[in-house]
C-alpha positions as CSV (number, residue, x, y, z in Angstrom):
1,X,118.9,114.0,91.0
2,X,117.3,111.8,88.4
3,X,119.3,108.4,87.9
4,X,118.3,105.5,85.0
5,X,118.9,102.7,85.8
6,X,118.8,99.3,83.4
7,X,118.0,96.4,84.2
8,X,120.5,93.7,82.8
9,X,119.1,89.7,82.9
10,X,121.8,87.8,84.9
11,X,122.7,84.8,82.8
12,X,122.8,81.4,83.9
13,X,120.1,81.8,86.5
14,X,116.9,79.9,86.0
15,X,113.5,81.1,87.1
16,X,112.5,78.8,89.8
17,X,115.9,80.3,91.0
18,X,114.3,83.7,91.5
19,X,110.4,82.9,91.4
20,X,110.3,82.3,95.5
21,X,111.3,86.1,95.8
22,X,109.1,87.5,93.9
23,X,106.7,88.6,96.1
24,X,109.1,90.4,98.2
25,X,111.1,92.3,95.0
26,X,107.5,93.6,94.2
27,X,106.6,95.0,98.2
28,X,109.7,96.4,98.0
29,X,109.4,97.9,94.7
30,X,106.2,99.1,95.4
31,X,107.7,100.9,98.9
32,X,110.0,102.6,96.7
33,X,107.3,103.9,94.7
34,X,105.5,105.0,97.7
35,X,108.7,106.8,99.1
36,X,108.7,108.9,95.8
37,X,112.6,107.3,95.4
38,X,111.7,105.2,92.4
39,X,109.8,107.7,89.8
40,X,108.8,105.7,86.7
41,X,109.4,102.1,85.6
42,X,109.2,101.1,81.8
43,X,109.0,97.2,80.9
44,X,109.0,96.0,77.2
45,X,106.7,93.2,76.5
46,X,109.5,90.7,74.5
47,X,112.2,90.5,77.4
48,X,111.9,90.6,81.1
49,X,114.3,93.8,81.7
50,X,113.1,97.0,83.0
51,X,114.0,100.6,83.1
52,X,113.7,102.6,86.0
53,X,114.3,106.1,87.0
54,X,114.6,106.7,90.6
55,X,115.2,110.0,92.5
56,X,118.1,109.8,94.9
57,X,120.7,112.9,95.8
58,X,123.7,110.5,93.4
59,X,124.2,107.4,92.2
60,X,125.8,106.3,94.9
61,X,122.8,106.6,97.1
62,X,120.8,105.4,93.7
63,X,123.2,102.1,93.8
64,X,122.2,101.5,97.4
65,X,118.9,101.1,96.4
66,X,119.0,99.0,94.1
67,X,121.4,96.9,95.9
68,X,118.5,96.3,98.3
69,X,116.2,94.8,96.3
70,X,115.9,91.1,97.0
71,X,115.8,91.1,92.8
72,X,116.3,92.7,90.0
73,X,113.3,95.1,89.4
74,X,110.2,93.5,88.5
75,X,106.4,94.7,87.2
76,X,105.0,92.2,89.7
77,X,102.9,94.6,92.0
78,X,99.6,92.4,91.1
79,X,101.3,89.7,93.6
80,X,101.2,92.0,96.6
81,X,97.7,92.5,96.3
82,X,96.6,89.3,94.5
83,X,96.1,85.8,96.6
């Protein structure tokens, strides 16, 4: 089953909150990818939000994933293979 799911910023939180986890949101991302679980990912340019459609067999299973990212989604796949 296809599931979208939207990325929503979390207010109040500050970058340098997030930025040391980068790194791992994007590995982990990017495992999804390779698992064929997340399908596509659109980001706009203006706002740091992303839309992502994942395969999973409901949205139960679909919330699971997303629950184990160490972030919210994020286009950051240049820092696993970057310095």
């Amino acid at each position: 089953m296809k599931i979208l799911a939207m990325e929503v910023e979390a207010e109040g939180v500050k970058a340098e909150q997030f930025t040391p986890h980068l790194k791992a949101e994007a590995r982990h991302v990017w495992e999804l990818y390779q698992r064929g679980v997340l399908r596509e990912s659109y980001f706009r340019a203006d706002r740091l939000e992303a839309i992502l459609i994942l395969e999973c067999e409901d949205a139960k299973v679909a919330r699971q994933t997303l629950d184990s990212l160490p972030l919210v989604p994020y286009p950051g796949f240049a820092r696993l293979f970057g310095d």
